[in-house]
Each structure stands twice: as C-alpha cells, then as structure tokens.
C-alpha positions in Angstrom: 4.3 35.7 2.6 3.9 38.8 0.3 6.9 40.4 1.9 8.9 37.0 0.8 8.4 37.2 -2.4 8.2 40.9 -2.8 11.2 41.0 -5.7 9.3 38.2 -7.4 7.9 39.2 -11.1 4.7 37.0 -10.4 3.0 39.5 -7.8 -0.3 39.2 -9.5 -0.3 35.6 -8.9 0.7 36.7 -5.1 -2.3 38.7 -4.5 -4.1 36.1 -5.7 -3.1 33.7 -3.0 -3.0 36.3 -1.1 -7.1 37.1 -2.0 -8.2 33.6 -1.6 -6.3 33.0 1.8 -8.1 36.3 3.2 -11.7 35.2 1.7 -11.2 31.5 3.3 -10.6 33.5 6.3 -13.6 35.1 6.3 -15.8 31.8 5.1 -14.2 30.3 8.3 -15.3 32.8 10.8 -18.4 33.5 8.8 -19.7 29.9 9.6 -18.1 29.9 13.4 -20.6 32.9 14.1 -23.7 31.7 12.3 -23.9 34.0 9.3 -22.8 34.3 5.6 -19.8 35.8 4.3 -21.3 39.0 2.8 -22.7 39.6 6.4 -19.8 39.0 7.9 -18.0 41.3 5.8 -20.7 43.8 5.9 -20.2 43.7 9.8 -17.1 43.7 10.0 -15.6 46.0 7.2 -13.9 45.3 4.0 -10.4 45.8 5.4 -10.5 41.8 5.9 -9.7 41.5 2.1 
C-alpha cells in the first residue's frame, strides 16, 4: 500500500493508515491469545508497529 502511493505528497496521512492498520493487527491477535495489546506487544516486540 505504502509502496503505491510512495510519490504521493500525503505520506503522513499514509503512515497513518499505515499505523492504525498495524495496531488493529495487533488488537486482533491480542484478543485471539487471551491478553491485552501492551502485552502482546511487550511479548512480541515493537517491530509489529
């Protein structure tokens, strides 16, 4: 997606899509194991977002 739109002169708006996507893909797999999203991330590492 980032690639895309990579000439486009809203990137700050793209890295916010691209934010929100990444942290809704940590909610997700937060709740599938059990455990909040801080946890999760905590866990796992902070390369996720």
């Amino acid at each position: 997606l980032s690639h895309y739109h990579s000439g486009s002169s809203k990137k700050k708006s793209l890295y916010r899509v691209k934010y929100i996507l990444r942290l809704s893909c940590a909610r997700t797999l937060a709740r599938k194991h059990k455990s909040t999203v801080r946890a999760f991330l905590k866990r796992l590492g902070s390369e996720l977002l």
